[in-house]
N, C-alpha and C positions, 0 to 999 in steps of 0.2 A: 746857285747857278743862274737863277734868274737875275740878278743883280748882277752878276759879270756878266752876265749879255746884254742886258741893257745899259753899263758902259762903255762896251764895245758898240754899240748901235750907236750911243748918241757921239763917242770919237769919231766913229767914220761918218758919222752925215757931216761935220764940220774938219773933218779931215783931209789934207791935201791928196796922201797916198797913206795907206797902211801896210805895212811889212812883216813879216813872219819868216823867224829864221829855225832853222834843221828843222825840218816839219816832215811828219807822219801821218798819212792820210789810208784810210780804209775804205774799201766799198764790200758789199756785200746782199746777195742776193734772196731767196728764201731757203736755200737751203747751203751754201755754200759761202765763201771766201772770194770775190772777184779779182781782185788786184790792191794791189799794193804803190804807195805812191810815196820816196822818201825825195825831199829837194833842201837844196841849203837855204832856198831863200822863198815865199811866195807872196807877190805885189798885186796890192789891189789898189787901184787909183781910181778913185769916187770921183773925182772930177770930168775923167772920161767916159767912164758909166754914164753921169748924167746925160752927156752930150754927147751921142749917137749915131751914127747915121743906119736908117736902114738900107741904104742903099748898096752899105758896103758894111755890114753887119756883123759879118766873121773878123776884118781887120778891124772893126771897131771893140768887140770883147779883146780876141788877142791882144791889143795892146793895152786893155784895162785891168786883166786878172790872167797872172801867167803864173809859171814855175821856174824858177831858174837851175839850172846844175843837178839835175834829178835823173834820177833811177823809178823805173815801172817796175815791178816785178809781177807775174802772173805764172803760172802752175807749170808750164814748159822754158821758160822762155826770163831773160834779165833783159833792159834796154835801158841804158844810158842815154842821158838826153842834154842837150846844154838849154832848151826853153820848149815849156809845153801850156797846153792849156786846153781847155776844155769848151768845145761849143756843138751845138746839140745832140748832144750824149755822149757824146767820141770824145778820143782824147789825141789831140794832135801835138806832135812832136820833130823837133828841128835837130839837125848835126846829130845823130845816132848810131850808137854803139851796140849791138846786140849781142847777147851770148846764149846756145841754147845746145843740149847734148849733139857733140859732132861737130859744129863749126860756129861760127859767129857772122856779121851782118853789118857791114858798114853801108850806112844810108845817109842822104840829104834829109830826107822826109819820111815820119814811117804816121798812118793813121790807127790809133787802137779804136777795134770795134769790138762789141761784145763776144766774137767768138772766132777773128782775127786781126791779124795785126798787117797791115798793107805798106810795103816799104815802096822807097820810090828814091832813083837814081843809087844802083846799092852795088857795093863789092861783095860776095859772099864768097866764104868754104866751106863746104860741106862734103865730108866722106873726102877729106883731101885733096878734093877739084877747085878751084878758084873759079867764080865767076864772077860775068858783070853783066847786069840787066838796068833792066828801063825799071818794072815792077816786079815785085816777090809778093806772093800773100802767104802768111806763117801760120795755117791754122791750129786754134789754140784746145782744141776737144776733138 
């Protein structure tokens, strides 16, 4: 194990971008199962890690270490995604799909936070009503 990480360590220091494709990703908490993370593809580009800005910090990860074409799953709730990524603990997500018992969740933008999920510009149904709002928050316990 130690040796396949330190091939992957010394590829990405001299690597342009590294890719990983149909990836399975788990989180997990002390007692439980957090989420679920399936994507067809996940890019990291070492080159723009390197070079930074903190001025603009959140587009600067985003466009270094994303997800593409992926599904969240978490305990209520499924959410399709076409690109996400992760910056300070949160898992932010674009073009979204949601499914969850009763109705589903068309969004521009949804933020997963540890115990919701914050959609933003969304079409929902729920209980057979159609709506359209600014923000939803889906709580997940």
């Amino acid at each position: 194990m130690k040796v396949i990480l330190l091939l992957l360590l010394s590829f990405a220091l001299f690597a342009k971008e590294f890719t990983m494709h149909n990836i399975q990703e788990r989180a997990f908490s002390t007692s439980s199962l957090l989420y679920i993370i399936k994507a067809q593809k996940k890019s990291i580009d070492v080159k723009k890690l390197k070079h930074f800005s903190f001025f603009h910090l959140q587009k600067s990860v985003s466009e270094a270490i994303y997800y593409e074409q992926g599904t969240l799953y978490q305990k209520n709730i499924k959410v399709d995604f076409k690109r996400g990524y992760f910056f300070e603990g949160n898992f932010y997500m674009q073009e979204c799909y949601a499914t969850f018992k009763g109705g589903y969740i068309k969004a521009q933008t949804a933020l997963y936070k540890r115990k919701t999920i914050e959609f933003k510009t969304l079409t929902m149904k729920k209980e057979n009503r159609l709506y359209s709002k600014f923000t939803y928050t889906f709580p997940l316990q």
